[in-house]
C-alpha positions in Angstrom: -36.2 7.1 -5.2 -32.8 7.1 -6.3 -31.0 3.3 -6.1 -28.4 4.7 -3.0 -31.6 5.9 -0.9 -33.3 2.3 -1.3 -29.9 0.7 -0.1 -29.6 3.2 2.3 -33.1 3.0 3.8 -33.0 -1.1 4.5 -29.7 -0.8 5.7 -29.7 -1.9 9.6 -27.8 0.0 12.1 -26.5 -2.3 14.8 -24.2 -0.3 17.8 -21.5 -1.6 19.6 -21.0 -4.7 16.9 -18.6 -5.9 16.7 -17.3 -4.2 20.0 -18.3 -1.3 21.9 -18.0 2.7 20.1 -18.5 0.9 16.5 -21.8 1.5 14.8 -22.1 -1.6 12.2 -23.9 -1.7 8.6 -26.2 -4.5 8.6 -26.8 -5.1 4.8 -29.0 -8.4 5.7 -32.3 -6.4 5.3 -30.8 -5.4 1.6 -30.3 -9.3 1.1 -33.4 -10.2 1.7 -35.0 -7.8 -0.5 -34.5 -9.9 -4.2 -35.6 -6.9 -6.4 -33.9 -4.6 -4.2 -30.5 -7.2 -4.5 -31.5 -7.3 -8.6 -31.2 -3.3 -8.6 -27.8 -3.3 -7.0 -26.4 -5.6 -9.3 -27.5 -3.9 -12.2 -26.3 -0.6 -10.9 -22.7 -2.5 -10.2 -22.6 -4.0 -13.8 -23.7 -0.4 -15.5 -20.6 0.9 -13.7 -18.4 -1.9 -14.5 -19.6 -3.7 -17.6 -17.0 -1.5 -20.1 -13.7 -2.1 -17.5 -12.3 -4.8 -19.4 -11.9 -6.9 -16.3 -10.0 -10.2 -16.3 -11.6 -11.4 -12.7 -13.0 -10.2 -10.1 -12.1 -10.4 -6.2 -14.5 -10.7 -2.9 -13.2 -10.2 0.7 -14.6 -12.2 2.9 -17.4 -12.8 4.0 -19.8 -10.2 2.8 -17.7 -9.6 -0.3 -18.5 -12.8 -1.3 -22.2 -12.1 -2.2 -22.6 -9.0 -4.3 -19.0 -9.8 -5.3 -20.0 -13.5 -6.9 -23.3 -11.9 -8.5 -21.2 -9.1 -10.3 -18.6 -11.6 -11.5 -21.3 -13.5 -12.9 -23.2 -10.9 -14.9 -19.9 -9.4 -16.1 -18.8 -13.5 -17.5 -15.5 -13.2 -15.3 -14.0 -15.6 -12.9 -14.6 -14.9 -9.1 -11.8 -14.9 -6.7 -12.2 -15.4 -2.9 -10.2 -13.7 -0.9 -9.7 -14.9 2.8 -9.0 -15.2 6.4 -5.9 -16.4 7.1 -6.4 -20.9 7.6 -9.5 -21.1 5.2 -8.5 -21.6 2.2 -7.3 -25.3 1.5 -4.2 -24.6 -1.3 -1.2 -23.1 -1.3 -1.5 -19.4 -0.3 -0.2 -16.1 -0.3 -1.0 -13.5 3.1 -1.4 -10.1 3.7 -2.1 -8.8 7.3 -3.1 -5.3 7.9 -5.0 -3.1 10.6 -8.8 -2.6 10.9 -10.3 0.3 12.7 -10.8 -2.9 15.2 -8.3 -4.9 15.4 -5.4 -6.5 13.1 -5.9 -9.5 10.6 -5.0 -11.4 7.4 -6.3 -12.4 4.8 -5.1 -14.8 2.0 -5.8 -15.9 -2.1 -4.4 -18.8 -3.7 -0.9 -18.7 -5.3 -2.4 -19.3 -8.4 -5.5 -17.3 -8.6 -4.5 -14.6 -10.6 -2.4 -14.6 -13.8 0.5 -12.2 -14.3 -0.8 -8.7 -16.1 -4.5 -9.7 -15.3 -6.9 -6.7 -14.8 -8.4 -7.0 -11.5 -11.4 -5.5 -9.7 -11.9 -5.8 -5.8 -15.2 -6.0 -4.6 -16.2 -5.7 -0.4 -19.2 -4.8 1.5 -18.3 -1.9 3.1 -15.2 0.8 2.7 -14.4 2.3 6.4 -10.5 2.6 6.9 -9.3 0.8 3.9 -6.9 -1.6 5.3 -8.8 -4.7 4.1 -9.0 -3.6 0.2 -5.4 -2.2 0.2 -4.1 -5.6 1.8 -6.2 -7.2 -1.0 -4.4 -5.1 -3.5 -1.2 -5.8 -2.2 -2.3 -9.4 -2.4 -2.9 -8.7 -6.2 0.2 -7.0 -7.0 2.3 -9.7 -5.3 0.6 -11.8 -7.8 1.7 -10.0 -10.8 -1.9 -8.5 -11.5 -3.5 -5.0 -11.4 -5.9 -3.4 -9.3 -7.6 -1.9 -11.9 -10.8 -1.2 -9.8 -12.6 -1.0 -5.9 -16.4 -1.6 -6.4 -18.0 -1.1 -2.5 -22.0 -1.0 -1.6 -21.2 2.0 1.1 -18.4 3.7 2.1 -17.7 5.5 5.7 -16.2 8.6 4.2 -15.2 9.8 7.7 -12.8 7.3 8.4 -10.7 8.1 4.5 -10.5 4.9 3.5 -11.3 6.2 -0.1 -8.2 9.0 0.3 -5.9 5.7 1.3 -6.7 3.3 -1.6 -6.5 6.3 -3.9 -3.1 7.4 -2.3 -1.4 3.8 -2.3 -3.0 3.0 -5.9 -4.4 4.9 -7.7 -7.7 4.2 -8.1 -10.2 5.7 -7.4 -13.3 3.8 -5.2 -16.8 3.0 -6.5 -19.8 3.0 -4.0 -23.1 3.3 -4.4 -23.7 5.2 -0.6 -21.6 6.9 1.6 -22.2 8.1 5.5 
C-alpha cells in the first residue's frame, strides 16, 4: 500500500465541522499512528531534502506538527505562523478569506531574512487563502516562497490553480480528494 492510501485510510471524516455543509479532515488518527507519522516525514524530506531551503514555515495550528518534524530532519529553522494576538513580538498581518469565514494570521518582523528561500508547510490545501496570505507574509518580508508542502489537498475547491496562479509554485501533497 502506497504511503497516500495509508494517510488516506486513517484519515477521519467529521461533517458539519467546523459549521454546517463542510466535511472536515481529521488527521488525529494519522497522529497517533508513530510509524505511520515516521513514513510521512520521510516521504516530505525525500521530496524536499535537495530544495536548498533556508527555513521552513507552519500555519497554525496543524501546520505546526508535520511542519516542525520536516524542519527538523531537513536542519532548518521552523517559523510559526499565526493567528492574529498570539504571537508575543512585533508582527506583521495578513487577512484573507477561508471557504468559512475571513481571518489573519501573523509572523514576526524578523523571522525571515531578506532573499531567504522559504517553504510553507499546512495541513490541508482547500481554497488556498491561508498559504497565499502566508506567502504574502513572506514576500513582505523580503523572502521567497520557494515551496508549498500539504499532507492533502481538496482539489475541487482550486486552491492548487490559486497558489500556482499568484506565485508560481507549484503545490506538494501527498493525497488529494
Amino acid at each position: 500500500m502506497s504511503i497516500s492510501e495509508k494517510v488516506k485510510s486513517v484519515i477521519r471524516d467529521v461533517p458539519d465541522f467546523p459549521k454546517p455543509g463542510i466535511l472536515f479532515k481529521d488527521i488525529t488518527p494519522v497522529l497517533a499512528n508513530t510509524s505511520l507519522v515516521h513514513e510521512i516525514v520521510q516521504e516530505l524530506v525525500k521530496d524536499f531534502k535537495s530544495g536548498g531551503y533556508d527555513a521552513i514555515i507552519g500555519i497554525e495550528s496543524r501546520g505546526f506538527i508535520f511542519g516542525s518534524l520536516l524542519a527538523y530532519e531537513l536542519e532548518i529553522p521552523f517559523i510559526p505562523v499565526r493567528k492574529a494576538g498570539k504571537l508575543p513580538f512585533h508582527t506583521i498581518s495578513e487577512s484573507y478569506n477561508l471557504e468559512y469565514g475571513k481571518a489573519t494570521i501573523e509572523i514576526h518582523q524578523d523571522a525571515l531574512k531578506p532573499g531567504s528561500r522559504v517553504l510553507i508547510h499546512d495541513d490541508l490545501l482547500a481554497t488556498g487563502g491561508t498559504a497565499a496570505a502566508a506567502a504574502r507574509l513572506v514576500h513582505k518580508l523580503g523572502a521567497e516562497t520557494a515551496a508549498f508542502s500539504f499532507l492533502i489537498n481538496l482539489s475541487f475547491l482550486k486552491g492548487d490553480n490559486i497558489l500556482f496562479d499568484e506565485f508560481g509554485v507549484k503545490p506538494n501533497y501527498l493525497i488529494s480528494y
